[in-house]
Each structure stands twice: as structure tokens, then as C-alpha cells.
C-alpha positions as CSV (number, residue, x, y, z in Angstrom):
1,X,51.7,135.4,193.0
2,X,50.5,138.3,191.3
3,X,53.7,139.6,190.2
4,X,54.1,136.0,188.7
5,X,51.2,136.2,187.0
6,X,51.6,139.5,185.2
7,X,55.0,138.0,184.3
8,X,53.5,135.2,182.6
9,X,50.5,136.3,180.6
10,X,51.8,140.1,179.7
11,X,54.3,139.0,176.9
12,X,51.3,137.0,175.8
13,X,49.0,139.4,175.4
14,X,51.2,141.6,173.9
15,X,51.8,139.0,171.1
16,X,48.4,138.3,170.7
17,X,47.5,142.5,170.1
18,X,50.4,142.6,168.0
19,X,48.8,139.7,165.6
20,X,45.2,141.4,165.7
21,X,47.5,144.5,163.7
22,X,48.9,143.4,161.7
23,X,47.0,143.2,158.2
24,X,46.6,140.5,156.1
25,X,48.5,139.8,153.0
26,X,46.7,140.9,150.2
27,X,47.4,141.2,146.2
28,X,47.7,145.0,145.9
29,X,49.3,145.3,148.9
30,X,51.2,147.9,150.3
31,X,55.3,147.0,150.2
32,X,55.0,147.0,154.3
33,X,53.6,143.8,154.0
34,X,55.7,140.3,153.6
35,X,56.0,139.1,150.2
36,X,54.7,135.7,149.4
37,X,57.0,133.0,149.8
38,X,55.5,130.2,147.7
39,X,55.4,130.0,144.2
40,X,53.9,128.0,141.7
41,X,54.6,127.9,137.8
42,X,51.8,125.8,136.4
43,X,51.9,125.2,132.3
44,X,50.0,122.9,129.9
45,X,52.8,121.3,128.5
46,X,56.2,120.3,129.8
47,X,59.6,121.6,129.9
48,X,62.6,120.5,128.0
49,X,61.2,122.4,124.7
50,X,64.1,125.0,124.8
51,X,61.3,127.6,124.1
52,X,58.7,128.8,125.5
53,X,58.4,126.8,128.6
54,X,61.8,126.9,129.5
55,X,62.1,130.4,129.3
56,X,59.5,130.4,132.3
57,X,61.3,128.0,134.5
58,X,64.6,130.2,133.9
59,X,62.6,133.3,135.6
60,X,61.2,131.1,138.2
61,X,64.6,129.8,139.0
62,X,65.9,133.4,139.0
63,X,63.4,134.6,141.6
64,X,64.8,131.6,143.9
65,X,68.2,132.6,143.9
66,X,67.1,136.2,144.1
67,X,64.3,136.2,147.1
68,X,64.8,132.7,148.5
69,X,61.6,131.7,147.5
70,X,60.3,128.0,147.5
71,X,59.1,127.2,144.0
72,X,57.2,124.3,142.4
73,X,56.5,123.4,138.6
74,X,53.6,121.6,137.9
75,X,53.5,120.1,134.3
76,X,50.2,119.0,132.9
77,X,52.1,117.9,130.1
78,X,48.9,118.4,127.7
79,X,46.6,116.0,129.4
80,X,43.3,117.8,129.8
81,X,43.1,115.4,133.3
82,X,45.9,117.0,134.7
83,X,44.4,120.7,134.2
84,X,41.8,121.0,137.2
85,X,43.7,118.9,140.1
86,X,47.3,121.2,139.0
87,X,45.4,123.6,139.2
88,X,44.0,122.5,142.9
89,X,47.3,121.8,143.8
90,X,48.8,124.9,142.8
91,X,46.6,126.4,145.4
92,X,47.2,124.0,148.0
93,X,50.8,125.1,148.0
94,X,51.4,128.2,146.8
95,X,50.8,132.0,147.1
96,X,51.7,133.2,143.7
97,X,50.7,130.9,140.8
98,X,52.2,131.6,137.3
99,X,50.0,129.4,134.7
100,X,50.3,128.7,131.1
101,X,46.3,127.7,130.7
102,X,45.9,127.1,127.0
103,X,42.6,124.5,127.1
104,X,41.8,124.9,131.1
105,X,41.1,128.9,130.9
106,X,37.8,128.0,132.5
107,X,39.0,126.1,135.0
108,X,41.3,128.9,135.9
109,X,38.6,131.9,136.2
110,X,36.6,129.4,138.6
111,X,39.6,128.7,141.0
112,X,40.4,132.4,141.1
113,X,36.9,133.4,141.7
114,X,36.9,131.0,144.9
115,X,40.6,131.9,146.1
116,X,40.4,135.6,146.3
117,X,43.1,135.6,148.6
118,X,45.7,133.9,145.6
119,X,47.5,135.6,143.1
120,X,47.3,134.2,139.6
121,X,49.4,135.7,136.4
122,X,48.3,134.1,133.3
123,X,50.9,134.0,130.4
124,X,50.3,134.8,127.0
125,X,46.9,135.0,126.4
126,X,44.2,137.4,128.6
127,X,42.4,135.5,130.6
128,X,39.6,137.5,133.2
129,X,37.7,136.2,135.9
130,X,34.3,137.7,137.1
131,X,36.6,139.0,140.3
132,X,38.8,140.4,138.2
133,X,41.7,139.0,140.0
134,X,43.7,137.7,137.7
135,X,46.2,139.8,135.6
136,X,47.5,138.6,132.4
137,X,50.7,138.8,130.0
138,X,50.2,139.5,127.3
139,X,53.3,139.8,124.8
140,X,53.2,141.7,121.7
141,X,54.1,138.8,119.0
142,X,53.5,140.4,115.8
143,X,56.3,142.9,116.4
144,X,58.3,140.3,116.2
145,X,57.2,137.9,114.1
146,X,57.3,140.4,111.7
147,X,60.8,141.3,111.7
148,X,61.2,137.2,111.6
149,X,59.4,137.4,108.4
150,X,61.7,140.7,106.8
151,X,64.6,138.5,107.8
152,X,63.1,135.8,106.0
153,X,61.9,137.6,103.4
154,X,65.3,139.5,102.6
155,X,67.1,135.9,102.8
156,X,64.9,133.6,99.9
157,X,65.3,136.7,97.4
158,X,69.1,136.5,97.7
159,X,70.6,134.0,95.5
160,X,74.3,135.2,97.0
161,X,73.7,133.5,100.2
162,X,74.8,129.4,99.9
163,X,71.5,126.8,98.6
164,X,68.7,129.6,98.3
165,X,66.9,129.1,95.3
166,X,65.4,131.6,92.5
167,X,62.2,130.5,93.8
168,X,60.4,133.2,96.3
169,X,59.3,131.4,99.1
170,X,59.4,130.7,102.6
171,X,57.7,128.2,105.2
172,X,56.3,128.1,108.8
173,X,55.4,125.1,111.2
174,X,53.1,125.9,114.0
175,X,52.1,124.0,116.9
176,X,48.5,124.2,116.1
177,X,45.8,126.2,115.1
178,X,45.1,129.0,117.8
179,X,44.9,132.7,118.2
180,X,48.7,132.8,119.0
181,X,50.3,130.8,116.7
182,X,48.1,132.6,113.8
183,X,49.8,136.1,115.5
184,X,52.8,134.8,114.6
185,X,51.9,133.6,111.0
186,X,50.0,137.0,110.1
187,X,52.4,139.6,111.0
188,X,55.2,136.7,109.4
189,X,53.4,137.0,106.3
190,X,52.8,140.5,106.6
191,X,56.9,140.8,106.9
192,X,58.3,138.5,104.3
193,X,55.8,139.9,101.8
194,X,56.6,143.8,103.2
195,X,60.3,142.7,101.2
196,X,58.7,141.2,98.3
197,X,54.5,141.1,97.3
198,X,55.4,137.8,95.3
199,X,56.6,136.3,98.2
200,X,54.8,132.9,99.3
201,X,54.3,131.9,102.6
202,X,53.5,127.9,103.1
203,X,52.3,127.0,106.4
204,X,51.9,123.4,107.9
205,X,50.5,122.8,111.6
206,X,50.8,119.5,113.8
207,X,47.3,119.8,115.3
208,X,48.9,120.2,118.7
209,X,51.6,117.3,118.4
210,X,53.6,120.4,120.7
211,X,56.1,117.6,122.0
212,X,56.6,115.8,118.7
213,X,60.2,116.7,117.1
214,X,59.8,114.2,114.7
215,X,56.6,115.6,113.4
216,X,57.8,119.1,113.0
217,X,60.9,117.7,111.3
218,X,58.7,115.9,108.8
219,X,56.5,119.3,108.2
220,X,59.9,121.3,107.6
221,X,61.3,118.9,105.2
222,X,57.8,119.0,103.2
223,X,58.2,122.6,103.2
224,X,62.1,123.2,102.2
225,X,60.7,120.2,99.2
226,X,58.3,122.8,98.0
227,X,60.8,125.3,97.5
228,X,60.9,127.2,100.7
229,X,64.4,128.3,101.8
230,X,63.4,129.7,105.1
231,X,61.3,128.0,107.9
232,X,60.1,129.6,110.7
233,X,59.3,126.9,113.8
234,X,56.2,128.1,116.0
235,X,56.1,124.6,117.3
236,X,57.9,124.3,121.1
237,X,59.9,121.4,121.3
238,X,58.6,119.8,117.7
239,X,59.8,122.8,116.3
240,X,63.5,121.4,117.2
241,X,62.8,118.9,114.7
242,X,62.0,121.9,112.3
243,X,66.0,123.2,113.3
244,X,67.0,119.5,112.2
245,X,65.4,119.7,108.8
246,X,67.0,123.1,108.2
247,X,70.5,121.3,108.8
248,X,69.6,118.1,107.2
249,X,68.6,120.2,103.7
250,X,71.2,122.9,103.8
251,X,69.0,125.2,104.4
252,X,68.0,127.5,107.1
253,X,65.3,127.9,110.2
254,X,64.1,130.6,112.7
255,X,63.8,129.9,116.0
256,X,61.1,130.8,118.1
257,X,61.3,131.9,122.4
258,X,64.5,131.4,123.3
259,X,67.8,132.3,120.9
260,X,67.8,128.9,119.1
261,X,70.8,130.6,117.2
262,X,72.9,128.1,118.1
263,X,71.0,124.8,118.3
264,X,72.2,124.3,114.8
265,X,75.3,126.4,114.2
266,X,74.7,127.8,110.7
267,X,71.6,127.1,109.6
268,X,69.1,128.8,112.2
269,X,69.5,132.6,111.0
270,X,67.7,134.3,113.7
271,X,65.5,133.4,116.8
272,X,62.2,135.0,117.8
273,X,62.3,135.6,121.4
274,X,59.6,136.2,123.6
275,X,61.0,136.5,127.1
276,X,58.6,134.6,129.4
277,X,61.5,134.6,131.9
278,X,61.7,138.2,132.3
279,X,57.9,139.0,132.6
280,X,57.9,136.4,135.5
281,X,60.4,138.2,137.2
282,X,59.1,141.6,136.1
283,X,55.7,140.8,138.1
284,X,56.7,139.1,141.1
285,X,59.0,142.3,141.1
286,X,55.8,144.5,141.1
287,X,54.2,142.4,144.2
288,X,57.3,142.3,146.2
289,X,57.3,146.5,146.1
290,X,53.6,146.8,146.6
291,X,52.6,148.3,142.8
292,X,51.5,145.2,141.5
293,X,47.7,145.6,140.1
294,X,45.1,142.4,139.9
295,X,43.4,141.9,137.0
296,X,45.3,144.0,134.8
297,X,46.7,142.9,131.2
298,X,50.4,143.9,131.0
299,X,51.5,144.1,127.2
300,X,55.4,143.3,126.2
301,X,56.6,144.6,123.1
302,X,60.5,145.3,121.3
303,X,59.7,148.3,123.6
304,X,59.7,146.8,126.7
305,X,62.1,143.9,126.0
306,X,59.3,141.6,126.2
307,X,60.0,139.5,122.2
308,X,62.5,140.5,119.5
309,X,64.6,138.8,116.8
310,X,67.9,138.4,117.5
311,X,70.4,137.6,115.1
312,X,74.0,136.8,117.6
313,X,75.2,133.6,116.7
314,X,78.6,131.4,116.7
315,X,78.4,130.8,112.5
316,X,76.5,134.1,111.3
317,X,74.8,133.7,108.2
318,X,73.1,136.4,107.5
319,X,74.6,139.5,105.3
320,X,75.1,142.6,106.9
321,X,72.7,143.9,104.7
322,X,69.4,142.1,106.4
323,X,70.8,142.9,109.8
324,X,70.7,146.3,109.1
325,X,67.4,146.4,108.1
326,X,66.0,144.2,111.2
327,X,68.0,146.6,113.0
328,X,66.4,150.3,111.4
329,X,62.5,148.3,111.4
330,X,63.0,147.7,115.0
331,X,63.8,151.1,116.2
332,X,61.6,151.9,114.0
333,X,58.5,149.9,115.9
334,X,60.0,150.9,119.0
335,X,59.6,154.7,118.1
336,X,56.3,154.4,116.6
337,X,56.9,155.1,113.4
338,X,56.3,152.2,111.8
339,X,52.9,150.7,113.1
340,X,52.5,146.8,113.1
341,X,49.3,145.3,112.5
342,X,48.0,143.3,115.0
343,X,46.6,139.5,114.1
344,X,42.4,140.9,113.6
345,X,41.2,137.0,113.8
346,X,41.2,135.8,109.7
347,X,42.5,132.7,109.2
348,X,45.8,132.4,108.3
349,X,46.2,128.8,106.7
350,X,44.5,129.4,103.4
């Protein structure tokens, strides 16, 4: 009976001291530990806007097919209701949470504060909890955005290219009025005007209509009817409508997150691509081989890959001569010797 005994509870005791080892998942942790297995990509808006938020779900789906991860999106789909319990949810279910928390930033650093034990990546703007546990993406947008604006720039003082006028001047739509979509329009300005001082920049924002293609085609066709060859869309999915406008005049667009080249074969010139995608992928990369850091703010420039302007498209439109130049200003940001400014807070509408 002995013997029977030992041979029942010794296999469970040896479990049971092999549990009380073995350390608890932590973010930080070393690569010995098991990666987390559920993850969450939370954003304010929705998906569908061939941008910004699409270029998030195609790293999330990449980290499926790479780890076998179970992933969920949540989309709050700009309801302010929606923030707090997606939030709630996120951490019901998942280990990692990815969030785009434009307007619920508050909510955020209070759920992180009380799940310690979570690992939150904002994207695209800093956001920092009294714990200091969540780390942020930050991407570098007025690299960019300024080589948007050369591009654009370069393109309305040409009268060789087909239906640009004598007139100097070129247009952006943006989503709204906040601290990222003024990045964009500063260093824009700063570019189209780097070409040409007399260059005039019109701006028109949709006060947050984000979803509303019609609207951002309305706001592009007021622009190309005040002269503006060029219109850069800052707008998510309205700015598709922007992309419409362009076709709809003859004229020509710039895409913004994703290579919107050829939404509108011949008449987008160039996309501004900030590669959410990758920076998911990046991160989860750092967690999975134990070097990834809470609460730090990880920047992505044309250095690291992170935005750029890229010009590839099935009808190209723009002369060799502007693609050259994007081409010499890039390296040139990328070497450091050519310093962008970076948007200091003025307002950018006047």
C-alpha cells in the first residue's frame, strides 16, 4: 500500500514544485519565458479606410500566420461609448493590446495603471501612465510629409505636366484638427514652399467626419476650384473621396498610409506611408525575444522604414526630375544632413 501510494502522489508533487518555478510572465521578460498568445488591436475608428487602420490589421494578421497567435480587433468605430468597455474587453481577452486611443487616452493610462500584468502599445501619439507601463509609437511624420510637399511643390510649378496651371498652389484635407494631422500640414508646407516661397498651401478639415468619403471629396473639389493642382488627403477613408476628386478634375492627389498609388491610376502621384503594420510586428518581435522595454516611446523615421513617400505606380506621372529630388532629400534626412523641423505646436490652418 505504500508503494501504491508513493506511486500515486510523487508525479503530483513533482508537477506541483515544478509550477511553484516557474516565473510568471511578465512585460520585460526574459526570452525563456512563453510569449503571450492573445492579442488585441483596439482603434478608435474602423477598418476599411485603406490607410491607416488597415495598415494595422495587415501586421496583426502577419503575426497570426507568423506565431499562431489568436487575435481580436475591436473597432470603436468613433463612438466615445465604445472607448472604455473596448477597452475592458481588450483586457478580458488578451495579453498584448495594440490601441489607437485618439479621444480615450485617459481611459487608457487608468486601465494600464490597474492591469500591471498587460502589455499596452499605443500607436501614434505618446501616451504615459503613472506606472509607466505603456510604451508608445511614435512615427516621425514630418519626414515625410515633407517630401509629400517637395513632390507637390515641384509638380504645380511645372506647366509641362498635363492640366497644372500657372497658378502656384497646392491643397490638403485633413481629418481634423489635432496634433497629428497639423504634423503633417507643417512639415507639407514647409516642403512645397522649400521648392517655391510663393507657393500657397490651402487647407480644409472635416472636423472628424474620418469615415466620410463624400465629405473629403467635396473639400478636394473646393480646393482643385481654387486653383490648387495638388491635394494631399490626411483624412483615412474620407480622404478616398479626396483620390476621386483628383480623378474627377484631371488633376492629381497624394495618398496618405498605405501606397494609394494605384487607387486611382494616374492621378495619385505619390503616397505617404506610415507603416503601422510593420511597427506592430516590430514590437511583438521585441516581446517574443525578451528585449522589449515598457514604457518606452519608440520613434520611426525614413530611417527606420517607419513613413516615406513612395512614388511606384502602374501609370507614373511624375517626371524623372521630381523623383530624383525625393530620392537625394530622402537620403539626405536619412543621413542627417538635412534636418526636418518637427511640428512645434502653431496652428497651421491660418
Amino acid at each position: 500500500m505504500s508503494r501504491r501510494f508513493i506511486a500515486i502522489f510523487l508525479p503530483i508533487l513533482v508537477l506541483l514544485a515544478g509550477c511553484a518555478a516557474t516565473p510568471v510572465s511578465q512585460p520585460g521578460a526574459s526570452s525563456e519565458a512563453a510569449p503571450p498568445k492573445r492579442i488585441v488591436y483596439l482603434i478608435n475608428g474602423a477598418l476599411g479606410d485603406n490607410a491607416f487602420y488597415d495598415s494595422g490589421q495587415a501586421g496583426i494578421d502577419a503575426l497570426a500566420a507568423e506565431y499562431g497567435v489568436e487575435t481580436r480587433t475591436i473597432e470603436a468605430n468613433f463612438d466615445a461609448g465604445k472607448y472604455e468597455p473596448s477597452l475592458q474587453a481588450a483586457v478580458n481577452y488578451a495579453d498584448v493590446i495594440f490601441v489607437i486611443s485618439y479621444g480615450f487616452e485617459d481611459q487608457l493610462k487608468a486601465i494600464a495603471d490597474r492591469n500591471p500584468n498587460k502589455i499596452f502599445v499605443n500607436i501614434d501619439t505618446v501616451v504615459q501612465n503613472d506606472a509607466n507601463t505603456i510604451t508608445s509609437v511614435d512615427f516621425i511624420e514630418e519626414e515625410s510629409a515633407y517630401l509629400a510637399g517637395v513632390a507637390a511643390g515641384m509638380l504645380t510649378t511645372d506647366t509641362s505636366v498635363p492640366n497644372i496651371n500657372p497658378d502656384k498652389i497646392v491643397g490638403v484635407v485633413g481629418g481634423d484638427v489635432d496634433p497629428v494631422v497639423n504634423a503633417f500640414i507643417y512639415a507639407y508646407e514647409k516642403g512645397a514652399q522649400s521648392v517655391d516661397p510663393e507657393i500657397r498651401v490651402e487647407k480644409k478639415s472635416l472636423g472628424g467626419a474620418w469615415d466620410d468619403a463624400a465629405k473629403g471629396k467635396q473639400a478636394a473639389l473646393q480646393l482643385y476650384d481654387q486653383k490648387a493642382d495638388v491635394v494631399f488627403q490626411v483624412a483615412a477613408a474620407a480622404g478616398i473621396g479626396v483620390l476621386q476628386a483628383a480623378r474627377e478634375r484631371g488633376l492629381y492627389a497624394i495618398g496618405v498610409d498605405t501606397n494609394q498609388n494605384d487607387l486611382e491610376p494616374g492621378f495619385v502621384v505619390a503616397s505617404d506611408i506610415k507603416d503601422v503594420g510593420r511597427a506592430i510586428q516590430d514590437v511583438y518581435k521585441s516581446i517574443v525575444d525578451g528585449s522589449y522595454q515598457p514604457g518606452a516611446v519608440l520613434e520611426y523615421g525614413l530611417a527606420s522604414g517607419g513613413v516615406d513617400l513612395v512614388t511606384e505606380a502602374q501609370v507614373k506621372v511624375l517626371p524623372d526630375a521630381i523623383e530624383a529630388k525625393i530620392a537625394e532629400l530622402r537620403q539626405q534626412i536619412i543621413d542627417g544632413t538635412l534636418k526636418i523641423d518637427l511640428y512645434d505646436g502653431r496652428d497651421v490652418w491660418q
